[in-house]
Structure formats: C-alpha cells, structure tokens
N, C-alpha and C positions, 0 to 999 in steps of 0.2 A: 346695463348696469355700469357705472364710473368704477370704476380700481377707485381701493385706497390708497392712500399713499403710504410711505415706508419711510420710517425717523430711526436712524442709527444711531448709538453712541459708541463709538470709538473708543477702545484703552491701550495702552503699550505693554500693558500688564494686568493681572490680577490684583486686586485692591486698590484703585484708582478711583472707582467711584462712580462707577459706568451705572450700577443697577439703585444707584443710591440717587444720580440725578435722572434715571428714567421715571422711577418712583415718584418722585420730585416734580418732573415737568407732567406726572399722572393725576398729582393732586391739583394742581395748577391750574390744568385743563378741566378739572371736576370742579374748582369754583367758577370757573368760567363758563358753568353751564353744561357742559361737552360731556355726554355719558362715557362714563371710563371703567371697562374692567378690567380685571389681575388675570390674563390667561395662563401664566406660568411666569414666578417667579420664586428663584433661591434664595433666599437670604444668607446662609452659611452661617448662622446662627452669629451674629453681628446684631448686636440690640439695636443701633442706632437704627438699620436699613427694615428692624423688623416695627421699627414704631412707625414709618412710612406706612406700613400697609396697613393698618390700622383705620379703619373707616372707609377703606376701598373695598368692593365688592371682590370678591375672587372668586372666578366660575371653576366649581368643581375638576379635579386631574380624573385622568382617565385610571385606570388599575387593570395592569396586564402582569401575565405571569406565565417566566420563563424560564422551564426547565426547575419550577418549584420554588420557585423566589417571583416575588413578588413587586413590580416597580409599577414607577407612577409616570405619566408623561402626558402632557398640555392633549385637552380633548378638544381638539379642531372640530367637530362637528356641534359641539357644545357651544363651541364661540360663535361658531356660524348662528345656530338657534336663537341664540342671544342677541344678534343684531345689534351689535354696541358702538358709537361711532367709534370708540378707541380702546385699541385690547393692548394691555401691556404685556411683551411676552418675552422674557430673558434669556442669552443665550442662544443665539442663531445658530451657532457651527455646532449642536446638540447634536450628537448621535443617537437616534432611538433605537431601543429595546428589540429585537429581531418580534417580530409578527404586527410592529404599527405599519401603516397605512402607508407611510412611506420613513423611506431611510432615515433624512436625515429633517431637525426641524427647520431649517429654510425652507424647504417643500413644504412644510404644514402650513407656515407664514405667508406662503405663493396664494394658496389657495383661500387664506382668511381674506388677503388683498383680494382676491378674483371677486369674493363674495360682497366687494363696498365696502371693509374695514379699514378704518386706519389701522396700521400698527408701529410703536413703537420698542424698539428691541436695541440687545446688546452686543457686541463681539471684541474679540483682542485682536490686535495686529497677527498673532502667531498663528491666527486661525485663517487669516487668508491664504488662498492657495500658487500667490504667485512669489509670499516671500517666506512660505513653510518651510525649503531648503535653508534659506539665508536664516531662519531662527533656528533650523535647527547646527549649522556650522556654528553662532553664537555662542548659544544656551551647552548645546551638548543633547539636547532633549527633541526627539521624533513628538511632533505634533499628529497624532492621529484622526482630533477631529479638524477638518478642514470646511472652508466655503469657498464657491467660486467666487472669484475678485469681481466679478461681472454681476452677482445676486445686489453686492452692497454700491459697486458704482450704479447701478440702476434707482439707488432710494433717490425719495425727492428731496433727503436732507443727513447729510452724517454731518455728525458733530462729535468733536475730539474733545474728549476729556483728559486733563490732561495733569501730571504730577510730576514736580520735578524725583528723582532716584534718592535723592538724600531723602524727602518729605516720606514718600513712598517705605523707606525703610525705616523712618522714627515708627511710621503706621503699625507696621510690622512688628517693631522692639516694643510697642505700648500693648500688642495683643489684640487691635484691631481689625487683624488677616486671618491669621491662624490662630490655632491654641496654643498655650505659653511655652507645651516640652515641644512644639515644633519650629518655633521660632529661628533658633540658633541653626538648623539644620536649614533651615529654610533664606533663613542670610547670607551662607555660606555658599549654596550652591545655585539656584536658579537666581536668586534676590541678589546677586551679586552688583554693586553700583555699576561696572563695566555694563553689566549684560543690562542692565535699566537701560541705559544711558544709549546704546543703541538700540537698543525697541523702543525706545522714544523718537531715537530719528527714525524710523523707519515708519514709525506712528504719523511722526509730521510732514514727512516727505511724501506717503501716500494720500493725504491730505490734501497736501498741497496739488498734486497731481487731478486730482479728483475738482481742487475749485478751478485751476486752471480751464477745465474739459465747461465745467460750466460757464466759465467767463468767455468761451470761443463759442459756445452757442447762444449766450446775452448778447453776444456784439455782431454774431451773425445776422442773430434774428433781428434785429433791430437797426444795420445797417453802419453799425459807426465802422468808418474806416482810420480814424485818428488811433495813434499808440498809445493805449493802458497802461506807463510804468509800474503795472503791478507785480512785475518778476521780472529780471533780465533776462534777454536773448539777444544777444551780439550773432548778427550775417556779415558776412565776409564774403565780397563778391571775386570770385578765379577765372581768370580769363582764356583758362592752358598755356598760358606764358612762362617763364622759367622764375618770372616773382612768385607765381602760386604757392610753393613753401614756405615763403617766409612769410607771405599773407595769413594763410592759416595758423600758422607756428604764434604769429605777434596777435590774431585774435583768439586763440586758444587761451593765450595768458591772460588777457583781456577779461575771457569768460571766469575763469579759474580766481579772479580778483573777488566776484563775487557769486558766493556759495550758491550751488543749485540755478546755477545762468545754463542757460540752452547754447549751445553751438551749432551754425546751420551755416552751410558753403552752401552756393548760387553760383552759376554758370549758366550767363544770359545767350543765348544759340539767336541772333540775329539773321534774320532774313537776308540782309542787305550787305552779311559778311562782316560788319566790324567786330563781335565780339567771337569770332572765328577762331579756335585754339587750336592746341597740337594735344591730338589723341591722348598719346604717353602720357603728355604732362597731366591732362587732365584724369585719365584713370589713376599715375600715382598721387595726383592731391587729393583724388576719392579715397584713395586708401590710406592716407592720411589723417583724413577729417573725421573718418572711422574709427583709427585708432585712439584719436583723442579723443572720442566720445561723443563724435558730433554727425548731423546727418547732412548727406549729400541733397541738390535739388537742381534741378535743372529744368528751364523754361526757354520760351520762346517770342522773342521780341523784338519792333523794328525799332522801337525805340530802349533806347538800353540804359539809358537813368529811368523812364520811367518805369520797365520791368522791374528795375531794382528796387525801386521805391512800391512797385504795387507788391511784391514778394514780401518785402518786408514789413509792411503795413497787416499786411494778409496774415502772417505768422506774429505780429503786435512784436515785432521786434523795437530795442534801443539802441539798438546800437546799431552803427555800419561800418564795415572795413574796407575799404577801397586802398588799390595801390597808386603810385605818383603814377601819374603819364609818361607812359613811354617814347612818346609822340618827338618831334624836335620841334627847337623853340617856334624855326617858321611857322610850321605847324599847327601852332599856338595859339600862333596869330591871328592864321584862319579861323578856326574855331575853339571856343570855349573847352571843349574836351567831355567826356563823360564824368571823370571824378569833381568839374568845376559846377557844371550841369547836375548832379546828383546834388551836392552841396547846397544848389540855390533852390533847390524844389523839394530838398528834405524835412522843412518843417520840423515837427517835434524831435525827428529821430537823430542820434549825434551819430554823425561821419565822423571812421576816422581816418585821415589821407596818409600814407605809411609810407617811408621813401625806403627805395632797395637800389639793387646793384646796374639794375635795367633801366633804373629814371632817364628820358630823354634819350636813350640809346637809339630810338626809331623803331617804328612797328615793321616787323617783317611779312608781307604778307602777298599774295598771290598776283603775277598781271593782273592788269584792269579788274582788281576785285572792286572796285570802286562806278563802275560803269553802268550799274543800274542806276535808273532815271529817279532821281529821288523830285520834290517839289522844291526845293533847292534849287536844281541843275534846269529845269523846263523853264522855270522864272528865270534864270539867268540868262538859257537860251534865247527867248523872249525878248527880252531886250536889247541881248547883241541882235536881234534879228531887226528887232526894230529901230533900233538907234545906229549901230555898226552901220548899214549900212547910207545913207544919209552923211556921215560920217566920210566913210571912205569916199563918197563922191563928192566932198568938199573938199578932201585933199588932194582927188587926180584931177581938179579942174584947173589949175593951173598951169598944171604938164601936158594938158591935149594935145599939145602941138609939137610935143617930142617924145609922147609914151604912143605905140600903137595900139589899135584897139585890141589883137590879141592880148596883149601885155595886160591893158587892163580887166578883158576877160577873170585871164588866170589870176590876177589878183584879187576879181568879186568872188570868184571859183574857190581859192582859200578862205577866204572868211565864211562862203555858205559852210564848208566844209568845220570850219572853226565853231560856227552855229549847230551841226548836226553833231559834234565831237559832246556841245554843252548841252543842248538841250532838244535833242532826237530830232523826229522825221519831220513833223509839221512846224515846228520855227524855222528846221532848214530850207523847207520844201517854199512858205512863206518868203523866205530872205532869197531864192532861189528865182522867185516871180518877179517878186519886187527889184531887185540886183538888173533882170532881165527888161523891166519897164527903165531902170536909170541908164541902162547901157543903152538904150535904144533911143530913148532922148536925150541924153548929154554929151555920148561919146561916138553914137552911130550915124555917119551922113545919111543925110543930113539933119544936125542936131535942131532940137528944137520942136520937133515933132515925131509922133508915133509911124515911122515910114523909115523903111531900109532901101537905099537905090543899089547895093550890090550886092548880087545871090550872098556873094563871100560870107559877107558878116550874117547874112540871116542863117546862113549854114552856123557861124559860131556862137549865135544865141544861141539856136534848139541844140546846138551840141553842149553847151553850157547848164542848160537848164537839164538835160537828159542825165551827167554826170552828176550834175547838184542833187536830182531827184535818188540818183541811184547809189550817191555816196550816204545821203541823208537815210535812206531805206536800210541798207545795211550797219550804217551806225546804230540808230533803233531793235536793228533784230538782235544786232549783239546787245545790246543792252537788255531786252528782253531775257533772250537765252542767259545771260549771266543771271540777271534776275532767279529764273527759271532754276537755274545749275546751284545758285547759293541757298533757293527756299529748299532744293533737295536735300542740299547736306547738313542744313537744317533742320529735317525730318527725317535723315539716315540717324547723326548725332544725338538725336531724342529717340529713336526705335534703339540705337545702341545702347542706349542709357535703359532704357525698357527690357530691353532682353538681361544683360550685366543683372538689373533688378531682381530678375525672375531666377535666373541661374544661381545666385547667390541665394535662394531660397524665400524671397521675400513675398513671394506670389499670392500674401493671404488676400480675400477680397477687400478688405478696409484698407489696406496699404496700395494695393493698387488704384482706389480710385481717390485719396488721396492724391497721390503722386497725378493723376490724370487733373483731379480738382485744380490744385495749384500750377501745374504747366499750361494749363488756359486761361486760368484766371476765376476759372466760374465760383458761383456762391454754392452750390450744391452738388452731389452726384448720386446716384441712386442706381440700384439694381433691382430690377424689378421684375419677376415673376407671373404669370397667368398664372390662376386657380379656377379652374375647372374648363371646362370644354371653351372653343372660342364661343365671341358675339360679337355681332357688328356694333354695339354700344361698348364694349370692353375701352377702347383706347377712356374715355373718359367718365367710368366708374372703378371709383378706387375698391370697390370690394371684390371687382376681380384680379384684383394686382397684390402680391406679397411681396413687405419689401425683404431683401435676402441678405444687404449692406449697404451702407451712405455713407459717405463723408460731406463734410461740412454744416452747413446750417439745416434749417427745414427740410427734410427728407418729401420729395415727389413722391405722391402716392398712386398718380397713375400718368399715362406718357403724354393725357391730353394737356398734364399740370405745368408740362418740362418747357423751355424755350428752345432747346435743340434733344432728338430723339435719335438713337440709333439701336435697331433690329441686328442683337447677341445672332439669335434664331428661335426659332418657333416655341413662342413662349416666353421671350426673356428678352427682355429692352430697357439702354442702359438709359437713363433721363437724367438732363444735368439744366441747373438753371443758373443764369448771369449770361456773360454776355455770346451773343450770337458768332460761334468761330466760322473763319473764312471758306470758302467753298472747298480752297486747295488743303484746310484742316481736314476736312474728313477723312482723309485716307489717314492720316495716323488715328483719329478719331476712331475707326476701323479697324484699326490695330490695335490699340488698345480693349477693342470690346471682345477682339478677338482673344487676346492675353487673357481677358475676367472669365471668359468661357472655358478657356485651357484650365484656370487657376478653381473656378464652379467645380469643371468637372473630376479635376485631380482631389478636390475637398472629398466630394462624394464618397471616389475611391477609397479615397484614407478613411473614412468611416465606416462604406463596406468593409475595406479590411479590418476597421479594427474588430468589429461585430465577427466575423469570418475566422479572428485570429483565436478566442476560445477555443474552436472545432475543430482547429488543426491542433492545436495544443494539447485535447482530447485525443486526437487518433495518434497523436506523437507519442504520450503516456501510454497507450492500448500496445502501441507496436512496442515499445521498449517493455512494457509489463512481459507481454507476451513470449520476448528474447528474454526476459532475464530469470521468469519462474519455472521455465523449462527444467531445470536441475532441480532449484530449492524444493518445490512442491512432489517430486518424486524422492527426493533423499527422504526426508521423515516419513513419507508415507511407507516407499519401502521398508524402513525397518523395523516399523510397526507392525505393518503384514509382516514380514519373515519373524516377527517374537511371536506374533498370536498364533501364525500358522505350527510354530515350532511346541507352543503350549497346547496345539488340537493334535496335535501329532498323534494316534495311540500304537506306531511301534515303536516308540521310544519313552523308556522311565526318567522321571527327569526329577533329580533330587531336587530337596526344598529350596536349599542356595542358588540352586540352576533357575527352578521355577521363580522366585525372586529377581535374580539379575536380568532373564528375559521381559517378566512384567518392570523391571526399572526401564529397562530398553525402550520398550513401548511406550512407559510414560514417559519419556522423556522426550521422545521421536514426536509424539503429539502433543506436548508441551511446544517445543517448536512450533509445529505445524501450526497449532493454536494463535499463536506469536503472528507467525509472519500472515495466516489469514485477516487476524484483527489489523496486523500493520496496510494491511491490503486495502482493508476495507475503510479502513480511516481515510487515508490516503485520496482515495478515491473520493470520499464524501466531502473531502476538501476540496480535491480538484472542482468539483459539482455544487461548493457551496453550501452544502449541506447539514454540515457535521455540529450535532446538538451541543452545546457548551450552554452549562449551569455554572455561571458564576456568581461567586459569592467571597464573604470575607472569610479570609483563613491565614493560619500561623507556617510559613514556611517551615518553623522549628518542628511542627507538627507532622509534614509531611516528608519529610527527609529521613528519617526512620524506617516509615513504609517500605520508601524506595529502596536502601539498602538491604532489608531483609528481602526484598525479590530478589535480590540477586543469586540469592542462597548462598553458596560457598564461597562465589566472587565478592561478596561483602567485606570478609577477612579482609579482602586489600583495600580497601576504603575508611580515610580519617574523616571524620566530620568536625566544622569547628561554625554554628551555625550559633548567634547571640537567643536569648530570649526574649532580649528586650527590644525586637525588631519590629518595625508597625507591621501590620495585615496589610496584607496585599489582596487584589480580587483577580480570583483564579478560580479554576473546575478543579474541585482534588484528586477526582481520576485521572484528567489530563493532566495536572504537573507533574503527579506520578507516575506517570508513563511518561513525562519529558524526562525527568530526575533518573527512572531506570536506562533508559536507551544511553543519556549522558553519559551514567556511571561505568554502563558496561562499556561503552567503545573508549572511555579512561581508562578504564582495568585493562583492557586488551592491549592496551597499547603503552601499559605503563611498565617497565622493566620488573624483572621478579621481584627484587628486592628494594622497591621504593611504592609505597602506596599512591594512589588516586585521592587527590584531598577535595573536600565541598563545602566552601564556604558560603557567606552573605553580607550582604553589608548595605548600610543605605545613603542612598544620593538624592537628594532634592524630591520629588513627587515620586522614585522607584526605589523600590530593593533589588539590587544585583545579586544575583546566587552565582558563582563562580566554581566548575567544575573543572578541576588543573592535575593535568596529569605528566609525566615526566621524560611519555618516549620521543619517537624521531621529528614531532614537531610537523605542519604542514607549511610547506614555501607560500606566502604573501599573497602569490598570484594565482593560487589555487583555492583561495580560502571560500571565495564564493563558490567554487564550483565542487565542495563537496556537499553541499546542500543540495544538488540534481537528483532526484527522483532514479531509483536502479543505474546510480552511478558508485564505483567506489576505488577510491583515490589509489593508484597504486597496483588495482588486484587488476587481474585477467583472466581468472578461472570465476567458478557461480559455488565455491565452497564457503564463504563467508557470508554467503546471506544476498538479496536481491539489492541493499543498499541503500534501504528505505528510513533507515534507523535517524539520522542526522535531517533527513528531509523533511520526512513527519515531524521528528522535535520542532524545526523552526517553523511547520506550517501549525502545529496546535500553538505552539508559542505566542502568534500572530494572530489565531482564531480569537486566543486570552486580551486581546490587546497589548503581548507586550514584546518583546525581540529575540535574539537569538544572535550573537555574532561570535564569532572566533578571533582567538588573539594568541602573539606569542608567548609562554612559559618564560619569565625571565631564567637563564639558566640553559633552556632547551625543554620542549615540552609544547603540548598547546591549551589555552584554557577557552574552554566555551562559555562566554557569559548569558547568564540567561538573564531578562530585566522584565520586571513586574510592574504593573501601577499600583498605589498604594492605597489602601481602600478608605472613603470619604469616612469613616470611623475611626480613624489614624490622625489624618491633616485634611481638613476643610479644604477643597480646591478653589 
C-alpha cells in the first residue's frame, strides 16, 4: 500500500490562521473532486473558521474517560474505516488523554499515513522539539506539548502561514483569538510584539532550513551541478598559511552582509604537496571558523582549483574567498597560480582574491616537495630527451678537435642527468641510448660509423650509459617515494581531521558520511544493514538491506546498486555512488567505515543506556527509601504502640485526661504515619508512571482553604491573599491540595515566630502562579534544584524531620498536573516556591 503524504501548515503563533487555511485548502480539494474528511478539528469558537466546516463531512471523535471526566480525541481507527483520500486533522503536537492508543497525535497521523491517507494538519513553531528551549528563554513559557522536528521535516509539503506581529495583534484587539476579558492579559504577556516578532523568525528560518534540504535533494537527483543563488554561502579556501585568519576573519563579514548566509572553510590536502599547510595553523583557523559560526571541511585533491570549485559547486556555494599568492613574481611567471586558475574556471560563482601581509612573500615548503612526476614534468622531460640532445651534438661538432671524448662523454652525462632530474627514468634512459648512438658516430673513432677501434672509449660508452641508466632509476624512485611520502600525509591530514571530528563529539552517523560524501566527491553514501539471515542473492535485493543513514542524493538500497562498496562487518556495508576512488583511497575508505561502526555501535550503547537508565534510577530510589525510612517509619509506629499498649495496661488506672492525651498521642503518631505512607506511595507511583490524576476545571480560591485548614494549628501562621476573579485552572483537587499543604507547611516551619507564611496567586499569559513566600533562612541559588531530590533535605543530617519527600512529591504531582514547581528568592530574605498552573480552555481559548 503507498503512504500518504503529510501537508503541514506552519504558524509562529496562535491565531495566524494555520487551521483557517487547512479548512480552506479542505474545501478546495473537495471541489476538486478529492474525498475529504474533518478527522479532528478545533475551531476555538471563531465563527469565521467554524463557517469553514460547514458542508465538510466530519467523522465522529472518539469519547474516552479519565478519572471521571470525560474527553474527546480524533478516532484513528474511524478514519482508517473511512478510507478518505484526505483527512483534515489539527494540531500535531496534541497530547492525548492517558489510555488512547498512543501518546501523542503525531503517532495517530503516522498510522493514518501507513493506512494510504493523505493528511493535512497543523502545528506552531513552539511545538517543535529543537527550538522548545529557545521559546521557552523567549516567551518565559515551558511548552509541554512537543513534536519531533524529524515527524514535520519528513512531510512532502510544510507551508508557512504566516502574519506579520502588528496584524497578529489588531487580530487579538478585535476578539478574533480569545475572548474579550482575556485579551488585555493576553497582549501583555505571551502576545507581546517582541516575542511575535521572534517566533516569526524562527518560524521563517526553520523554513527556510527545511526548503534548503529539499533543493539539495532536486539538484542531487537530477544532476545540476551549476550554483542556485537561492541563498548565500560564501567558502573560503585556508591553506594552514599564517593568511588563514584574516581569510576567514574578511569572509566572515562577507557572510554576515547577508542575513542567514552559510560560512564553510575548505582546506584542499593535495596529493602532490601544493596545498600542504602547517598543522597549528590550520587547527587554530578550525577553531576559528567555528567560532564564527561556520563549519570546517577538508578534501582531497591533485588538482587544487578544481577541488575548490567541485566543493563549492557541491554545497551550491556564491561566493569564493581565496587569498593573493604567496608565490614570487618569478614564480608567476611560470604559472598561472591557483587563485588565477580558480578565477578562470569559476563560472557562476564570485571569487574573492584578498590581499594580506604574506602576498608574494614565497611559499615555504619542504625539499624537493615538488619532485613528483606530474604530466608537466614527463612532457618536458620528453622533449629535452628528444630535442637536447641533437642539440648538444650540433654544438660540440665544432670543437672535435680540441674537446676529448671523455669531455664530451660528461657533458651528454649531464644533460641525461638534466633529463632524469625533468622527466624520470624512461626520457633519461631514451636520451641515455640515443646520447650513446651520437657519441659513437660523431665523436667516437672512427666517426662516421657505428664502430669503436679503442677498447677505451667502448669502456666510456657502457660506463656512460650504466651511470645515465642508474642516475635516471634513482631520480624516478625519489620521485615515486615523495609521490608516495605526500599521498600519506595526505591521508594522515584527513584521518587527523576525522579523528579531531569524532573527539569533538560529532560521531553521529549522518555527519559522518557527510563529511566522507564530500571528501571524495561522491553523489551519495549509505549505510546499510542485512535484515535477516544471509543469501547468496542479498548483495542485489534491496529488501534484505535497511538503510540505517545517507547523505546526499538517492539513498542505495542495496550494495549491488553502489559504484564502490565497502564490508563495515558482517552485516553492514557502507555503499556510496559517483565517482570510482583510487585504489590507494581505500585505506582511508576503511577507516572511515571503520569510524561509522565505532560511532553504530556507541549509538546502540546510548540507547541501551538510555532504556537501562530507568532501572537503575529505581533501584537508586529503593536503596535511598530504604536508608532513609529506617527512623521515620519506627518513630510513629512506636508511639502508637507504647499509647495503645499503655491504654490495655490493666495494672494501671489511668484517669480520663491521662486516657485522652494517650489516645491524642496515638492519633497523632498515625496521622503521621498515614502522611508519610501516602507520601510513599505517591511518590513511587510517580516514579512508575502511574499515579491517577483527574483533571478538571477548578478555582484555585477554592482550594486554598482546604489546604490551610489541614494544617490545623499551623494555619494560624498562614495569610492568604488569593483574587476571585482568577481564571480556572486544570488540576486534580486532591493533588493541589496536597501540593498547597506540603507548601504551606515547609513555609510555616521555616518561617520565623513572628512573621506569617503568605499564599498568593496571580495570572500571567495562559498560567496562574500561586506563590507560597515565607520569611526564614532562604536556600543559596545553587542548591535550589537539589531540594527537590527524593529523601533528600537541605541542611539536616539526622531522619527527625521526615524522609524528605515533601518538596519532591510537590514538584512531581505539580508536573503529573501539567504545570511546574520552581523556587525563588524572598525579596528581603526568605524563599518563595512558585507553583504555575495551565489555565483551563473555559477561561481563555488556547
């Protein structure tokens, strides 16, 4: 069966108009033929968005009931029945009701897709899960429901809806969002133009992000290698030269000219040793290009403009940063240079040439780093071979009769040598035979012919031709060997670059076969899996192969599909497709598959543990329960037993106030016990997940009474100053009241004789704060989280105050309710625990 596909509409906020143009693009598709149903949508009692639904079908909500309240939530197995090409279903990052089917409604939408549905749905920037911190330093407001950023980059279509903060907030002021008494409050705090005005960028930037990712798989698939100006990205090529900072430093600002441009350093590692740098420099301009914001890359290339230019074509770069030549003018002369050569083969993309302090200073670099045999140096050789020497025998013919033939020996002897110096063994070894055919006809008695009449000289031919062969040999093998000695540090400088990668934590698998993508060049890379036992058919059926991560274009679905394969181990083979690397690539080839297998199996790991990390957290809580109710759980019991045993007493008369104060004794001792059992037991059902919460609307003004009167006598020290005219909130009234007592009491206890514990409330944008402020020693900053530990308590060292559950439980039922629990300083001295509430959708439309 096909998936459906998945159409997002994007908002930066509430009231933008996400569920208004999903409606919209519902009815659209319904005159176009296209069967469409209403799987679940809110209106928020908005008349315009509820005349939308008007003539759409809407398949029945499901009705589930929790803890005696009643909710309603999108029936997946309904939509399935239905079979409708398109279900309109609102609100992705939904939380469902504790006993649906699954957690959250992204899961439910997964499954409508599985089933052939289109679906069309909705979500806010605040609800993805990669920039839910960054909304909430914003806002000021913990987003609770969340989605993977991964659910919505997977649709085959988000679309940004989008408002400017000014438009957004007339919406607001005309009663188009909320209801009218919540307006003002709702302008004030989340609706403020600031906090618009950045979840709008962050609306547009994730966007943008997301078409980017698709424009690199349209030009993949499809082969263009020409630059898309459709977003700047300025590279900057670094050579480990002592320019590399100000290269970076002058492309940084470059980027920074225009908004959301990419910054990427290259550092081309040359076979043949030209773009050969110095370590240092190049780790500190890595950490450079990081700090500004930009990422490091490093490849490998004989040709060092063309690297540059496949790099930057590859990442659809516009820009280029290259530094002036170092080179001297001679230099120059010879050849054109890299920055001249980049320049004429750049095409679309702008170079920019940067002068520094180094221009024409000369490159420093290694003896004969230059001595491998490029097609340059053979062609050259070549021709001295062939023309040199013809040459030189036109110019000793003159002098035969006062140069001796030794003399002109050593003079063909230097030029073979001058030949082997240019263009290795076989030009020399050539100019070596031939040199040996001219000296024997033009210089050797007698000339004229192939004939030697004195051993002598045929002795200084073959000893001529024996040093030419043996100079020319050894010039070639060093060339070789350097050859050899530069492809290594070539491929050390890329394993160091690889390791640095992995250290620094980067080790995920999409990042590393990136990084392997772009250092060869290739169009694709894949990791790829066996599923199920071997077969001699396996290499070239993809249904035995899972892919497990890829970079780049079309993902290989099996090894037979790849142009080059390399065996991770049994079971796991990395497949990458473009172009065929050199025989002497495999060995980093093999290191790198080796690194995806470290980086596989370290994933694994961290997911065993995380799974793993519950269970020890359990037996942590068991061992610390264990230490810490050894006292609690004997004190009340004993002096229970010693009242009761003292009330069966019968040699002793025990008058009526006697028999009274023992039965208080008792009741009080198991009042306790009561206490710290229940706290036990909560506690635990938290730990475990468990613990039932009935939530529903209620008046905080309401519940705040109860709580004091538990106190009994400790109430006297408690002021209340709690409004009536506060929205409802949604909360279990047993749980806040057993949050509100624990509060109150560890206020009381700690608040001086003669200054009360005060409990207020007040409301902030979608929560009511209830503030419990009391006046004693205050807790230091850096301890604030850690009075919330389970049988921890701040200060004590003896087990006479209790196991220390009191603050912990608060914040864990706190959180069951949906809503927080943090501690703050007491201006003055003191400390106030705020407790924050969501505010229930009979208050303010969300």
């Amino acid at each position: 069966m096909t998936r459906g596909r998945l159409r997002v509409y994007l908002g930066a906020a509430p009231g933008v108009g996400k569920t208004y143009a999903m409606l919209g693009e519902g009815r659209r598709a319904r005159q176009r033929g296209r069967d469409v149903v209403v799987g679940f949508v809110e209106t928020h009692g908005r008349a315009r968005t509820a005349e939308l639904l008007e003539g759409l079908e809407v398949v029945p909500r499901r009705t589930l009931v929790h803890r005696g309240v009643s909710f309603t939530e999108l029936d997946v197995d309904a939509v399935v029945a239905r079979a409708p090409r398109v279900a309109l279903i609102d609100e992705l990052a939904h939380t469902n009701v504790p006993g649906s089917r699954n957690a959250k409604r992204w899961q439910d939408i997964e499954e409508i897709l599985d089933a052939g549905v289109d679906v069309v749905t909705t979500v806010n920037i605040q609800h993805l899960e990669s920039v839910n911190d960054v909304v909430e330093q914003i806002t000021g407001i913990a987003q609770r429901e969340t989605v993977p950023d991964e659910v919505v980059r997977r649709a085959d279509q988000v679309e940004l809806v989008d408002m400017s903060p000014e438009a957004l907030r007339r919406r607001l002021a005309h009663g188009n969002v909320y209801a009218p008494e919540k307006v003002d409050a709702a302008l004030s705090n989340f609706f403020r133009e600031g906090n618009l005005t950045a979840l709008r960028e962050l609306a547009l930037l994730w966007v943008a992000g997301k078409v980017d990712e698709q424009l690199d798989r349209y030009r993949a698939a499809h082969g263009i290698e020409g630059t898309w100006e459709a977003r700047e990205r300025v590279v900057v090529a670094v050579t480990g030269g002592p320019e590399g900072d100000t290269l970076v430093r002058r492309a940084a600002r470059i980027a920074a000219r225009s908004k959301g441009a990419d910054l990427l350093a290259v550092h081309v590692t040359s076979a043949d040793g030209l773009a050969g740098g110095d370590p240092a420099n190049l780790t500190r301009q890595r950490a450079l290009v990081e700090s500004l914001g930009g990422t490091y890359h490093q490849v490998v290339g004989d040709d060092v403009p063309g690297a540059l230019l496949d790099f930057a074509r590859g990442v659809n770069a516009t820009q280029l940063v290259l530094g002036a030549s170092r080179r001297g003018r001679f230099a120059q002369l010879l050849s054109r240079g890299v920055g001249v050569e980049t320049t004429a083969r750049s095409g679309s993309i702008d170079v920019h040439m940067i002068t520094h302090a180094e221009a024409q200073r000369g490159r420093e670099r290694p003896a004969r780093s230059r001595a491998a045999l490029t097609r340059r140096r053979r062609v050259a050789g070549w021709l001295v071979a062939v023309a040199g020497m013809p040459l030189l025998t036109l110019a000793l013919l003159p002098f035969r009769a006062v140069v001796s033939l030794p003399s002109e020996i050593l003079l063909f002897l230097c030029l073979v040598i001058g030949v082997a110096l240019a263009g290795g063994m076989w030009p020399a070894v050539t100019a070596a035979v031939g040199g040996s055919m001219l000296l024997n006809w033009f210089f050797t008695p007698p000339t004229g012919e192939f004939t030697i009449a004195d051993p002598e000289n045929l002795l200084a031919l073959v000893v001529f031709v024996l040093v030419a062969g043996v100079v020319s040999t050894v010039v070639d093998l060093a060339a070789r060997r350097t050859r050899e000695a530069m492809r290594a540090q070539a491929d050390a400088e890329l394993l160091s670059t690889l390791a640095g990668h992995v250290l620094r934590g980067e080790a995920a698998l999409p990042s590393l076969l990136a990084r392997l993508r772009e250092t060869f060049g290739l169009t694709s890379v894949t990791l790829l899996e066996r599923v199920g036992p071997p077969s001699p058919d396996d290499p070239a059926e993809p249904r035995a192969w899972r892919i497990l991560a890829t970079a780049g274009g079309a993902p290989v679905t099996c090894p037979a599909g790849a142009d080059t394969d390399v065996t991770v181990r049994d079971g796991l083979v990395l497949a990458a497709r473009g172009r065929l690397p050199a025989a002497s690539d495999r060995r980093v080839l093999e290191a790198f598959a080796a690194e995806i297998a470290v980086a596989l199996r370290q994933e694994r790991l961290r997911e065993q543990a995380e799974l793993a990390e519950p269970l020890a957290e359990a037996d942590r809580m068991r061992t610390a329960l264990l230490a810490a109710v050894s006292h609690d759980l004997r004190t009340p019991l004993a002096s229970a037993k010693a009242a009761v045993d003292s009330l069966n007493a019968t040699d002793v008369t025990w008058s009526a106030e006697d028999r009274a104060e023992l039965l208080a004794t008792a009741e009080e001792s198991l009042d306790k016990l009561n206490r710290l059992v229940e706290n036990l037991l909560d506690m635990s059902r938290l730990q475990a997940g468990v613990l039932g919460v009935a939530l529903q609307p209620l008046a905080v003004a309401e519940i705040v009474p109860p709580a004091i009167d538990d106190l009994g006598p400790l109430g006297d020290r408690v002021e209340s100053d709690i409004p009536f005219e506060l929205p409802e909130v949604v909360a279990d009234p047993a749980l806040l009241e057993r949050v509100l007592v624990n509060l109150l009491s560890n206020a009381v206890r700690y608040s001086p004789a003669d200054r009360k514990a005060l409990i207020s409330a007040s409301w902030h944008g979608d929560q009511v704060e209830v503030r419990v402020i009391d006046r004693g020693p205050g807790i230091p900053p850096e301890a604030h989280d850690r009075v919330f530990m389970p049988f921890q308590r701040l200060g004590d060292r003896d087990n006479h105050t209790g196991v220390g559950l009191g603050l912990a439980l608060s914040r864990g039922l706190a959180e069951a309710m949906g809503g927080t629990l943090v501690p703050d300083e007491t201006p003055g001295g003191g400390l106030t625990m705020i407790l924050a509430l969501p505010i229930s959708s009979r208050s303010v439309t969300p």
